[in-house]
C-alpha positions in Angstrom: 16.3 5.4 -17.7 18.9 4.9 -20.0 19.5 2.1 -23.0 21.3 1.5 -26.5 23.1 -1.4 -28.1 26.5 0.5 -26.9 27.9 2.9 -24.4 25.3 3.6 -22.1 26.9 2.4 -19.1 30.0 4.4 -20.2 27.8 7.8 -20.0 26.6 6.3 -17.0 29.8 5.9 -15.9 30.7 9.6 -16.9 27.1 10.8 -15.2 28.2 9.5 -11.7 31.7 10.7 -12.7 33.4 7.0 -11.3 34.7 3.8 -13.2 32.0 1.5 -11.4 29.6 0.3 -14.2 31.1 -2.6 -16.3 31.9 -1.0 -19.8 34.1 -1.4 -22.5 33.3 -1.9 -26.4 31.6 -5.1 -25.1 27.8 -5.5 -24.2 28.0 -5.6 -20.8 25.2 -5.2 -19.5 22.9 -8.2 -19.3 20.4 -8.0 -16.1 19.5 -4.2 -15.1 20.8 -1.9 -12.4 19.2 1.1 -10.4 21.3 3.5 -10.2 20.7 6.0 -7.8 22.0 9.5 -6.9 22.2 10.1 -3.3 23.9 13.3 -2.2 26.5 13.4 0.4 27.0 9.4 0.4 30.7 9.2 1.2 30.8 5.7 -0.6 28.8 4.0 -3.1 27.0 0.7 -2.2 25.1 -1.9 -3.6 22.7 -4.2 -2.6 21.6 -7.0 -4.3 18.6 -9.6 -3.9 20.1 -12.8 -3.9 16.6 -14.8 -4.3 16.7 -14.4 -8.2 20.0 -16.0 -8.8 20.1 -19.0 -5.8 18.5 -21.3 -8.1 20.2 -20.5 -11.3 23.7 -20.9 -9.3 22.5 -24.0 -8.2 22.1 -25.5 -11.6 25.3 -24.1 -12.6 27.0 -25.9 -9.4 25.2 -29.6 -10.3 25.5 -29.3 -13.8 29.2 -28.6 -13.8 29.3 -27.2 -17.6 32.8 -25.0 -17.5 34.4 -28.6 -15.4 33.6 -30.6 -18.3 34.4 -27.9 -21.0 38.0 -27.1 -19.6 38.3 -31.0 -19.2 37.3 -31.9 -22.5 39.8 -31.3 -25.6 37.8 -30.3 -28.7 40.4 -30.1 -31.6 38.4 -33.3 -32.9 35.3 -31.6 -32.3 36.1 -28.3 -34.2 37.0 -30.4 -36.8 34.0 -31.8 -37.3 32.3 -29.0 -36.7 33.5 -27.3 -40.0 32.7 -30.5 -41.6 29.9 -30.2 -40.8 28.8 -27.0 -42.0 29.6 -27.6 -45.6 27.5 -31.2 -45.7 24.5 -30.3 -47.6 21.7 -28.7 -45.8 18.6 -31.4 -47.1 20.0 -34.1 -44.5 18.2 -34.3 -41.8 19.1 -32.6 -39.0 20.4 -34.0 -35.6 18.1 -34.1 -32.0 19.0 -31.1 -29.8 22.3 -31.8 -28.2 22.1 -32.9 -24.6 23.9 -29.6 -22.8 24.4 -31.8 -19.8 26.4 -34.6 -21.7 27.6 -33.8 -24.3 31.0 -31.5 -24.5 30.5 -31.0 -27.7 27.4 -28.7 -27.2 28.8 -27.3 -24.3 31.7 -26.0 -26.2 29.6 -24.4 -29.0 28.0 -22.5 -26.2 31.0 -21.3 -24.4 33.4 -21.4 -27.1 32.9 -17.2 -28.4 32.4 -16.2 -24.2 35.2 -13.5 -22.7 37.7 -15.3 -21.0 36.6 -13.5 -17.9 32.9 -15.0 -18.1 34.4 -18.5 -18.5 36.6 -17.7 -15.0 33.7 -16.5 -13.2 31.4 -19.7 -14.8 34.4 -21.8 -13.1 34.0 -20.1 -9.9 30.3 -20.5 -10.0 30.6 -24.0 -9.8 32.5 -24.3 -6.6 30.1 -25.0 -3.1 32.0 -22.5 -1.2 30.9 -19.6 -4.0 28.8 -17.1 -2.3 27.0 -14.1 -4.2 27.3 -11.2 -2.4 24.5 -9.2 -1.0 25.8 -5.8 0.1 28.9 -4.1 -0.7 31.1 -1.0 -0.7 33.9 0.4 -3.0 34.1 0.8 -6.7 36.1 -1.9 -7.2 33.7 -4.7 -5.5 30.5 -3.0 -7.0 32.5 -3.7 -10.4 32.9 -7.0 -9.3 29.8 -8.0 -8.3 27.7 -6.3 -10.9 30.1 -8.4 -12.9 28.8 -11.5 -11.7 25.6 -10.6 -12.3 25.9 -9.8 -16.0 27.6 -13.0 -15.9 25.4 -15.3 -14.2 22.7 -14.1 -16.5 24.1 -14.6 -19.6 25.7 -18.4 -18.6 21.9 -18.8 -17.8 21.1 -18.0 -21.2 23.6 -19.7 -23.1 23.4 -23.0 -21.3 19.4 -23.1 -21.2 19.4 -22.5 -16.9 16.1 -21.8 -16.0 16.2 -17.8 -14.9 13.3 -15.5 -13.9 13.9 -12.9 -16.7 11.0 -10.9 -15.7 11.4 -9.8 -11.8 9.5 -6.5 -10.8 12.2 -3.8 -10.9 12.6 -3.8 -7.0 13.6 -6.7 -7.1 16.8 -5.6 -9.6 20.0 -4.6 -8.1 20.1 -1.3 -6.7 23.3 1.0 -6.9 23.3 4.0 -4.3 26.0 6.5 -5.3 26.4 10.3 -5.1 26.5 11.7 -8.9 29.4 13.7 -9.0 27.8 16.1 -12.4 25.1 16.9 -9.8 26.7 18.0 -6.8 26.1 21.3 -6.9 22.3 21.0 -8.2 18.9 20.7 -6.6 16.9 18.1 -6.9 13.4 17.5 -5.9 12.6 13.5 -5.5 14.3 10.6 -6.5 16.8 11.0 -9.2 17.4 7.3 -10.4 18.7 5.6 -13.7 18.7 2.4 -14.8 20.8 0.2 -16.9 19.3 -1.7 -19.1 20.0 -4.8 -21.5 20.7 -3.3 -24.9 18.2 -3.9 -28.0 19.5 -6.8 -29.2 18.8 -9.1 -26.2 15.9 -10.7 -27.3 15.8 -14.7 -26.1 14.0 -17.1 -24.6 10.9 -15.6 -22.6 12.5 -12.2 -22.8 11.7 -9.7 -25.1 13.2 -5.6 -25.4 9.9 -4.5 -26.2 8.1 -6.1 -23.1 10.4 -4.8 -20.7 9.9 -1.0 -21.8 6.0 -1.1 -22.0 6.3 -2.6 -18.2 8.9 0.2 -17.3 7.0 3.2 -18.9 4.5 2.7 -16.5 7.1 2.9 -13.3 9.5 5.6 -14.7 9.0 8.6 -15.6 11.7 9.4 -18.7 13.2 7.1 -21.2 16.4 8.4 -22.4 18.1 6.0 -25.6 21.8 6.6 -26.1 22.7 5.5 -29.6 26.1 4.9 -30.5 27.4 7.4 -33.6 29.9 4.2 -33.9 27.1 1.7 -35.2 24.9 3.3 -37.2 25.3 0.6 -39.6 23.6 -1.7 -37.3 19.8 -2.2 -38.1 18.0 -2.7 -34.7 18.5 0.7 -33.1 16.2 2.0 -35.8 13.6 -0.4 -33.8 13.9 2.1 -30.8 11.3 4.9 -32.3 8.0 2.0 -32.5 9.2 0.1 -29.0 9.5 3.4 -27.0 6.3 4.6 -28.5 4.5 1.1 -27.9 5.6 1.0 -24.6 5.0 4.7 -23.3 2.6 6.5 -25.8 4.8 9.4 -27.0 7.9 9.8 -27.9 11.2 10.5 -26.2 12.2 13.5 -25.5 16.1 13.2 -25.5 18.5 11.0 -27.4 22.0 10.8 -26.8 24.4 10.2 -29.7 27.8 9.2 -28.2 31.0 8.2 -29.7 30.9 12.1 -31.3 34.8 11.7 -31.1 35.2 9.3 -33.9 34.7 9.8 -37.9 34.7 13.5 -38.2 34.0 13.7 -41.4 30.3 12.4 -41.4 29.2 13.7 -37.9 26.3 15.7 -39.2 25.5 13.1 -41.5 24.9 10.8 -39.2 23.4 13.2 -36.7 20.7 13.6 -39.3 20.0 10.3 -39.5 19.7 9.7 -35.9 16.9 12.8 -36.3 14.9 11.1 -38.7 14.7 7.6 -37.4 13.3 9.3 -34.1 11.1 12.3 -36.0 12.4 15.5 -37.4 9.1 17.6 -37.0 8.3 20.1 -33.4 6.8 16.7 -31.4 10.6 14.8 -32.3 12.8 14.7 -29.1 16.0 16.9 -29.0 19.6 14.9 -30.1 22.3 15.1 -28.2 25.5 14.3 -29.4 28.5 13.9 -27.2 31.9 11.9 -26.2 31.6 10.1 -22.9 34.3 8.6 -23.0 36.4 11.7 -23.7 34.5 13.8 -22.0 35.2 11.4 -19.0 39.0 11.6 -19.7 38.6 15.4 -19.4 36.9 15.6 -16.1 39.3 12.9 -14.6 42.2 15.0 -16.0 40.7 18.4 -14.6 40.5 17.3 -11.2 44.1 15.7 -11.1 44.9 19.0 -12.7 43.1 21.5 -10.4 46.0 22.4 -8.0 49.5 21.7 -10.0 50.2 19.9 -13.1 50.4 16.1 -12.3 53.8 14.2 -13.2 53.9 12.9 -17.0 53.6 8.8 -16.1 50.3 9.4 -14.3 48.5 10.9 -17.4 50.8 8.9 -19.9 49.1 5.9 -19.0 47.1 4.0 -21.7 44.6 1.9 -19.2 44.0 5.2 -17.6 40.9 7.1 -17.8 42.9 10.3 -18.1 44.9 9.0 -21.0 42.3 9.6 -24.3 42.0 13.8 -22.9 46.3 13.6 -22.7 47.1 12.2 -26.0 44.4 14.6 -27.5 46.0 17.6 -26.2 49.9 16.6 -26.5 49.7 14.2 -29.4 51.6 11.3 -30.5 54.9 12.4 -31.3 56.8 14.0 -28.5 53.6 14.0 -25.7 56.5 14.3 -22.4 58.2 17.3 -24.4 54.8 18.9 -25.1 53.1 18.3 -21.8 56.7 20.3 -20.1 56.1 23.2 -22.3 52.5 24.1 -21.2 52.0 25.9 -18.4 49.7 25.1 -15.4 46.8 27.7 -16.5 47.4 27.0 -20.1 47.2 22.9 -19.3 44.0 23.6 -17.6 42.5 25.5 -20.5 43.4 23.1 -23.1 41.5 20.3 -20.9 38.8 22.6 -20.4 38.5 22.8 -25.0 38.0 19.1 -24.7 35.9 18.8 -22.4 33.8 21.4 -23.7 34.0 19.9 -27.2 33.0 16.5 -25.8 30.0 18.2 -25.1 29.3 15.9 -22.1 27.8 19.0 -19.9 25.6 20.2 -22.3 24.1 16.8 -22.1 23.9 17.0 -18.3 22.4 20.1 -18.5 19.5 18.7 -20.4 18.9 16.1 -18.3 18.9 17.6 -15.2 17.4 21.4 -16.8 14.7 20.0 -18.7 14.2 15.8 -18.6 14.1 16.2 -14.6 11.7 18.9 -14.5 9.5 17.4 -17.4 9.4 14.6 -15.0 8.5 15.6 -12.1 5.3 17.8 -14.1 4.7 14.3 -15.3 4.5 12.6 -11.8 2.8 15.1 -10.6 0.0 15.2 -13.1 0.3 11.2 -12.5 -0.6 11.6 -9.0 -3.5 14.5 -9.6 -4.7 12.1 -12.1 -4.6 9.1 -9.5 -6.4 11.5 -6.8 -8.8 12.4 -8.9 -10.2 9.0 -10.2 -10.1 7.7 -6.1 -12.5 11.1 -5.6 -14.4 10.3 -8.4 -14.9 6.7 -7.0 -15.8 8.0 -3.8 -18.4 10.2 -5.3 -20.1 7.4 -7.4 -20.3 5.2 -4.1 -22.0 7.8 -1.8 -24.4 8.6 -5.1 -24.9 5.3 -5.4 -25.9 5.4 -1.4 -28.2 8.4 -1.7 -29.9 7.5 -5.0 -30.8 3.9 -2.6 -32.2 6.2 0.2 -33.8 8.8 -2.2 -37.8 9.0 -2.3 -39.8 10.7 -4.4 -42.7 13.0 -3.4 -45.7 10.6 -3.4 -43.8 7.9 -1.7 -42.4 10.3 1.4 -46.3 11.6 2.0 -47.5 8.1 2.2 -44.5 7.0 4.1 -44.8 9.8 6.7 -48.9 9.0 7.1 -48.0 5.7 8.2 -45.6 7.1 10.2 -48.5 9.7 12.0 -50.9 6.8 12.1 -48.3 4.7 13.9 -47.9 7.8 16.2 -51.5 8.7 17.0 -52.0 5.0 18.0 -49.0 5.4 20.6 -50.3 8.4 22.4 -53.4 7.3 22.2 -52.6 4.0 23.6 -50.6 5.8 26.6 -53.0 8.1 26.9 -55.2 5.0 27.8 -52.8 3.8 30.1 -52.6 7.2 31.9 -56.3 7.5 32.0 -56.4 4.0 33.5 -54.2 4.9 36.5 -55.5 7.8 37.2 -59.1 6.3 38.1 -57.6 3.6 40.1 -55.3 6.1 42.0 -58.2 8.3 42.3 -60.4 4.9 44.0 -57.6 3.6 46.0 -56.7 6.9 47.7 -60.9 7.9 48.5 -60.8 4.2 50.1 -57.7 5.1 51.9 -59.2 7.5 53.1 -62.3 6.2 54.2 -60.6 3.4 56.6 -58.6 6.4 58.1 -62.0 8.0 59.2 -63.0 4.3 60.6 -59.9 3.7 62.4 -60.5 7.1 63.9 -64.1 6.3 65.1 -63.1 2.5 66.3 -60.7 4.1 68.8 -63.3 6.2 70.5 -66.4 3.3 70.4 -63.1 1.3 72.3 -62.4 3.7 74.8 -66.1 4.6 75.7 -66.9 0.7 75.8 -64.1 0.1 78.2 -64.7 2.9 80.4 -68.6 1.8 80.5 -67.3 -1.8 81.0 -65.2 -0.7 83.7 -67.3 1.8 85.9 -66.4 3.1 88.3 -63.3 1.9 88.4 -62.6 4.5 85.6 -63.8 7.8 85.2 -63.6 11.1 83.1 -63.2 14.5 84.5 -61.9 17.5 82.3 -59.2 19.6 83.2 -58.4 22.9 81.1 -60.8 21.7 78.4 -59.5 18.3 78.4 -61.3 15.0 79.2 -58.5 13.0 81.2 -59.2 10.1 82.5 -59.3 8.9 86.4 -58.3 5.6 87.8 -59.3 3.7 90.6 -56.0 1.8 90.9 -53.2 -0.1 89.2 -55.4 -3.3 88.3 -58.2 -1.0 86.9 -55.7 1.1 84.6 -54.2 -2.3 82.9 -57.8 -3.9 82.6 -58.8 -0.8 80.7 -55.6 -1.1 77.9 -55.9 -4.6 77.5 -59.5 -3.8 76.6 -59.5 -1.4 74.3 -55.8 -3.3 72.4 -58.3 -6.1 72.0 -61.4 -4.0 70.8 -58.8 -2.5 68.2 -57.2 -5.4 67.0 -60.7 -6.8 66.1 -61.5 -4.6 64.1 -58.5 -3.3 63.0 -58.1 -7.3 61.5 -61.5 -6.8 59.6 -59.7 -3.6 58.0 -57.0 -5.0 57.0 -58.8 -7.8 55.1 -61.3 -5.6 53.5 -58.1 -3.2 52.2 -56.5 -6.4 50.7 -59.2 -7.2 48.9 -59.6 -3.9 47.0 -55.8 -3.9 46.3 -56.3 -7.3 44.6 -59.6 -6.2 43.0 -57.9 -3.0 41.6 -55.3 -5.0 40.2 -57.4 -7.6 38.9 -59.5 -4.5 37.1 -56.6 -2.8 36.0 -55.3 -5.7 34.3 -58.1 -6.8 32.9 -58.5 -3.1 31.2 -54.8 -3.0 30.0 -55.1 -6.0 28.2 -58.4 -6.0 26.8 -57.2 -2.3 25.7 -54.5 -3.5 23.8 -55.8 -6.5 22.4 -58.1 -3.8 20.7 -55.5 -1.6 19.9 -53.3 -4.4 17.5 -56.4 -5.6 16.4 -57.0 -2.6 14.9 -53.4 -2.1 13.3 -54.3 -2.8 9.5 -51.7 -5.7 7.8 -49.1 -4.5 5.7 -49.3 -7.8 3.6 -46.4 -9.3 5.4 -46.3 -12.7 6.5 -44.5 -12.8 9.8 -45.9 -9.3 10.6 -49.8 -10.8 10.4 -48.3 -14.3 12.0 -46.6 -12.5 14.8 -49.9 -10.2 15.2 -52.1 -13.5 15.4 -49.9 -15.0 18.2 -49.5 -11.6 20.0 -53.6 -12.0 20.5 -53.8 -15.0 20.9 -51.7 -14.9 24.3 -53.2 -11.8 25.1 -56.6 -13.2 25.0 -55.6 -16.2 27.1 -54.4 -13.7 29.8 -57.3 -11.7 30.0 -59.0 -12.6 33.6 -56.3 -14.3 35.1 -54.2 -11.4 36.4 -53.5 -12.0 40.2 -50.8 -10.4 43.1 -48.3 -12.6 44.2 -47.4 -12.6 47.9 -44.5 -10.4 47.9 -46.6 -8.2 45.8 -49.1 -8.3 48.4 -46.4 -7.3 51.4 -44.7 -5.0 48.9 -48.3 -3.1 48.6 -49.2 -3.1 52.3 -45.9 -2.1 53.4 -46.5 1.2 51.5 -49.8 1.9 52.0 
């Protein structure tokens, strides 16, 4: 994460090796911008979220400030203003200007603007003005990020309401292949981002609030001071906001502008060293060109195969053009540049690039702020694991220290729990016992009407056959008694009377057998319930209401039962069916 008052989007620039961050000896930079290194993207994009700036664009589109400005002629107005200035300062001052009125206010706001941020602020106004979302090329990225920067700072010159503070997804993000680390392995995501220099401090934004939010999100802050503005007192601010914001110190700064007065480079250097802390804990200073170091690479690669023709170097709005006039001069640069020779001309670009000393700044960003980094995240998330284990371990001792007993209480805890058993066994041993007798009587009387049955058959046979004599008679054959009759007539007489005999008695039988079923039932009822009345009156109270109320009614019911236990007809079937 980069920042200064000047140049950082310049070594930015040089970083990705492209033109595509605004930059120039202007501030630039007003809202930040991700910027991203993605390997093997063919061409850079950039997406923005329009949400932030929809309402802001809207103000500027009702409001119509640049309209009235460029409609407005304020020779008058400058007039008085310097008038103004020299009236003496005990009169009372005027009410705020109204910025939606008056043109006079509206031209002390726009009046110092770049021409190109009072275009774009005309081009805001108009309906048809779209802000762009998602685009590709250097040129349109440029454009757009343009817009941005612009938007923002019309917001805050002409008092539009703005969200200053939007969580850093929410910024613009810039997806581009950084062209110094091609050839290098990276682990993660390798991501920069442009800030708003020192000096933008207004409104509800503040430098100082916006690093001790991002410390906590990134994982290096790198400042870039420019060697150029020394002079300037709020970069000295830089040591206290960085270590506010992230605890320690950082651990690179990059001087640019190393190109420019020679003569005091160390001097300044030094400075630089002890504003940030010269002991072993300071962070290491860089100093470089990016700008010239920029010029060098640009020139190198145009160089790599043949020496380019004189008018595409000679150009002063070229990039290539600081590295040129470096190397050929002033005085005769088209003589000069004939003279060198291809591998000559490469060397001499290589001497300025090397003194720019922009890749020994690369180097220590990607050999030791990248690795630092990632130990940093790393010890971030081993930190974040172990507070979430830690948190689980409270919780479950928190669970077992509810469900811990101690000695005494788990003996008389597992007594009740014996007592409660005995009674259960004992209880079902009841029941078993119970059963058992009234199987036992059931099957002996079962067993008794089988031996009558037997003996009514014979009394019916030897009654008919006495009845019947001597129509029927007996003779035995093999052992056998088998039975003779006189006839047809004599042989029907004798079945009807001995079915009738049977069915007499056989009826009595019956009767006497449902009686005992219903008299065993009735007993074994009567025992169950008068057994377990006893049984939960014994259970002791536990000094719990709705236990002893619930115990009370449980009696209660059983105690109106007892004696009134009866078989329902289909019981009744059911029970002779079986037997």
């Amino acid at each position: 994460m980069l920042f200064n008052h000047r140049r950082k989007s310049t070594f930015l620039n040089t970083l990705v090796g492209r033109s595509i961050l605004p930059s120039d000896e202007l501030p630039e930079t007003s809202w930040p911008c991700r910027v991203r290194h993605s390997p093997q993207t063919e061409h850079p994009f950039l997406d923005v979220n329009p949400a932030l700036f929809l309402e802001a664009l809207g103000t500027l589109q009702t409001k119509k400030f640049g309209t009235k400005a460029r409609e407005h002629t304020f020779s008058a107005s400058v007039g008085s203003l310097e008038d103004n200035a020299s009236e003496d300062e005990d009169k009372p001052r005027a009410p705020p200007p109204d910025l939606e009125n008056d043109p006079r206010a509206i031209y002390e706001k726009l009046v110092d603007l770049q021409p190109k941020t009072r275009e774009n602020l005309l081009r805001f106004e108009k309906e048809n003005f779209v802000l762009r979302t998602h685009v590709e090329g250097l040129e349109t990225i440029h454009e757009v990020l343009q817009e941005l920067n612009d938007i923002v700072r019309l917001c805050i010159r002409l008092e539009v309401p703005l969200d200053l503070n939007a969580e850093p997804h929410l910024w613009p993000l810039l997806t581009v292949e950084f062209l110094s680390l091609r050839n290098r392995r990276l682990e993660g995501v390798f991501e920069f981002v442009d800030l708003p220099g020192i000096s933008e401090n207004f409104n509800k934004f503040k430098f100082e609030h916006l690093i001790s939010r991002l410390s906590k999100e990134f994982t290096n802050i790198v400042p870039v001071i420019s060697l150029k503005e020394l002079a300037l007192p709020n970069w000295e601010l830089l040591p206290g906001i960085i270590n506010n914001g992230t605890g320690s110190p950082p651990p690179l700064v990059v001087c640019t502008h190393y190109d420019t007065g020679a003569d005091r480079l160390d001097e300044k250097v030094e400075k630089v060293k002890r504003v940030f802390g010269s002991d072993a804990r300071g962070p290491q200073i860089i100093p470089c060109s990016p700008k010239m170091g920029y010029s060098a690479q640009t020139l190198l690669s145009m160089s790599m195969h043949e020496k380019p023709a004189f008018n595409l170097l000679w150009d002063e709005t070229s990039v290539q053009y600081p590295c040129a006039k470096e190397i050929l001069g002033a005085g005769e640069p088209e003589l000069n540049y004939r003279n060198f020779s291809r591998e000559k001309w490469r060397q001499s670009i290589e001497k300025q690039l090397e003194k720019s000393k922009l890749l020994c700044a690369f180097d220590c960003i990607t050999r030791d702020i990248v690795p630092n980094a990632q130990r940093r995240l790393l010890i971030s998330d081993n930190e974040a694991i172990r507070k979430l284990l830690k948190d689980i371990g409270d919780e479950l001792k928190h669970e077992l220290r509810g469900t811990r007993r101690s000695r005494e209480k788990f003996e008389a805890e597992y007594k009740k729990f014996s007592e409660k058993k005995e009674m259960l066994l004992r209880m079902l041993a009841a029941d078993t016992g119970v059963d058992y007798a009234l199987k036992e009587s059931l099957l002996a009387y079962s067993a008794a009407l089988q031996k009558e049955g037997d003996l009514y058959l014979k009394k019916s046979v030897d009654l008919a056959i006495k009845e019947l004599s001597p129509k029927v008679g007996i003779r035995s054959e093999n052992g056998h008694e088998v039975l003779v009759f006189l006839n047809r007539s004599s042989h029907d007489a004798f079945y009807d009377m001995v079915h009738e005999e049977l069915s007499s008695r056989l009826s009595t039988t019956q009767e006497s057998y449902i009686y005992l079923i219903r008299d065993l039932i009735q007993r074994a009822c009567n025992g169950r319930m008068v057994a377990l009345r006893n049984d939960i009156a014994d259970i002791p109270q536990d000094g719990s209401i709705d236990t002893d109320e619930l115990k009370e009614v449980v009696l209660e019911s059983i105690t109106s039962r007892e004696g009134k236990c009866y078989c329902s007809p289909s019981s009744e079937t059911f029970l002779l069916h079986d037997c």
